[in-house]
Backbone as CSV, one residue per row, in Angstrom:
resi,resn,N_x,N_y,N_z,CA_x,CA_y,CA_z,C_x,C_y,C_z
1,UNK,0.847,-1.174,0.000,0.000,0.000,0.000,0.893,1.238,0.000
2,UNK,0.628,2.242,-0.998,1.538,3.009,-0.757,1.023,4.400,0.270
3,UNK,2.137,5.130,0.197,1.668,5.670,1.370,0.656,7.098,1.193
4,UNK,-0.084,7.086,0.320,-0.856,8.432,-0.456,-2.257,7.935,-0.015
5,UNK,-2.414,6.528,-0.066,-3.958,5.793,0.937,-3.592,5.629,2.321
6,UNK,-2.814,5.783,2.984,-2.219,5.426,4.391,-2.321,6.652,4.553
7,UNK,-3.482,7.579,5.340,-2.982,8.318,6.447,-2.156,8.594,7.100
8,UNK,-1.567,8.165,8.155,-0.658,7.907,9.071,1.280,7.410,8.303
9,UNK,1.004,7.141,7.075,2.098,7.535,6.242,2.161,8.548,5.813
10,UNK,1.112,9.478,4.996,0.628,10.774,4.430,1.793,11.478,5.556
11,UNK,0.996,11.708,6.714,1.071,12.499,7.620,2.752,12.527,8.042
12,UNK,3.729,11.486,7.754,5.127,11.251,7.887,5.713,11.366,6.771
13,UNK,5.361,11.485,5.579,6.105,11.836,4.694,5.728,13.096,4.108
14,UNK,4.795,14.052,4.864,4.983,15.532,5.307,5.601,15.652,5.960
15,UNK,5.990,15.448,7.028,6.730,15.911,8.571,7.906,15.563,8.071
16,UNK,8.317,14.735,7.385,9.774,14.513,6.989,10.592,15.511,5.078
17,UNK,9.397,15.739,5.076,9.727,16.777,3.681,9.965,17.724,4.174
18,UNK,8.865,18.572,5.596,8.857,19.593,6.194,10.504,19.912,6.898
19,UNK,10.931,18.632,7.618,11.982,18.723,8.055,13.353,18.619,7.062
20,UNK,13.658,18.023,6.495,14.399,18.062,5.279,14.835,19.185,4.676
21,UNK,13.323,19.910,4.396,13.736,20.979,3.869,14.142,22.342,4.746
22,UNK,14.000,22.484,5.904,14.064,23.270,6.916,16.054,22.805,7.337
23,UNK,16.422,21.638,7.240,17.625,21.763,7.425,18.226,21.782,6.215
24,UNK,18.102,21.758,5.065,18.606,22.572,3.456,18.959,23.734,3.960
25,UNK,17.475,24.338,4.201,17.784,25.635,3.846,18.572,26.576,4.937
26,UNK,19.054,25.666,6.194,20.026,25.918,7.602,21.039,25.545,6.723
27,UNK,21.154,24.735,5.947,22.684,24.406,5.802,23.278,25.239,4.221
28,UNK,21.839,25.207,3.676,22.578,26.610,1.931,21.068,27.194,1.505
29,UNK,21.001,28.612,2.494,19.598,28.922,2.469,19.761,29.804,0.905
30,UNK,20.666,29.986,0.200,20.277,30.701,-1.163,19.825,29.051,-2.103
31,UNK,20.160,28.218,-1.910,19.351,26.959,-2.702,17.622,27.031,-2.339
32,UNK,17.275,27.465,-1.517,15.797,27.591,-1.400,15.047,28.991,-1.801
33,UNK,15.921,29.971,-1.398,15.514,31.418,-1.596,15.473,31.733,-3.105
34,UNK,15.892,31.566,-3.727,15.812,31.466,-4.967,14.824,30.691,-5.890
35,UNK,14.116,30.120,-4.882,12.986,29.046,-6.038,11.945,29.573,-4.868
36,UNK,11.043,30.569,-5.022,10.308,30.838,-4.334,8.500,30.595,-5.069
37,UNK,8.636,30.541,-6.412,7.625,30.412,-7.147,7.888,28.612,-8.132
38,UNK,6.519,28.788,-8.639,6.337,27.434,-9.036,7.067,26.670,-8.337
39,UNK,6.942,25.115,-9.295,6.757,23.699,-8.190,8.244,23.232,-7.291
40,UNK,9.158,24.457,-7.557,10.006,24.468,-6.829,9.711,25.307,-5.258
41,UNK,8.592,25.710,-5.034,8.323,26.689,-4.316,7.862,26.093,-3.060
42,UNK,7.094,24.921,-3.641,6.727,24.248,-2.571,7.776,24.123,-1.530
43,UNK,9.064,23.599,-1.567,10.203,23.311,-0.780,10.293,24.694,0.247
44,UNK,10.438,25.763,-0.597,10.619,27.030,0.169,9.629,27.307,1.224
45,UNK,7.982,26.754,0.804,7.060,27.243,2.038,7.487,25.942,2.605
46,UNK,7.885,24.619,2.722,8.351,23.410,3.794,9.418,24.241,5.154
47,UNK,10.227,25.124,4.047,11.081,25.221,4.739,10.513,26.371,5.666
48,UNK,9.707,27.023,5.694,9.350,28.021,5.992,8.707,27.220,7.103
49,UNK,7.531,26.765,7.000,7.018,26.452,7.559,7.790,25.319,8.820
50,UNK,8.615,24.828,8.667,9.673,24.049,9.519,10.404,24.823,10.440
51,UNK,11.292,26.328,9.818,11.566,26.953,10.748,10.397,27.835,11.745
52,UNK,9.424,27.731,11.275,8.408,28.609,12.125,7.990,27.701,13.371
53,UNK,7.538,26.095,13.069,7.504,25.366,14.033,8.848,24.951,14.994
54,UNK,10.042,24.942,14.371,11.251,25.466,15.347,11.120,26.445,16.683
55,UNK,10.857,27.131,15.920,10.672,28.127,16.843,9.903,28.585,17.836
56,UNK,8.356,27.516,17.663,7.066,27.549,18.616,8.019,25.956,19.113
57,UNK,8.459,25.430,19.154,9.160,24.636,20.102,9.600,24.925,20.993
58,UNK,10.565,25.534,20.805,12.141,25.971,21.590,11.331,26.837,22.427
């Protein structure tokens, strides 16, 4: 089953794109800043959205 009918996979292979891309863009944030539109863009709001939950952590 792949994981696009699995819920509970869905939901982890967001949280792990989210995170992924949040330490990219810690480790070469002009590789993300630069693709801010189209389907490269998506990555940029992951990453966005990763450091924002960083930060309601800490």
């Amino acid at each position: 089953m792949s994981a696009i009918f699995n819920f509970q996979s869905l939901l982890t292979v967001i949280l792990l794109l989210i995170c992924t891309c949040a330490y990219i863009r810690s480790l070469a944030p002009s590789l993300l800043n630069r693709n801010k539109t189209g389907l490269l863009g998506i990555f940029w709001k992951c990453a966005r959205i990763g450091l924002n939950l960083q930060k309601i952590m800490v």
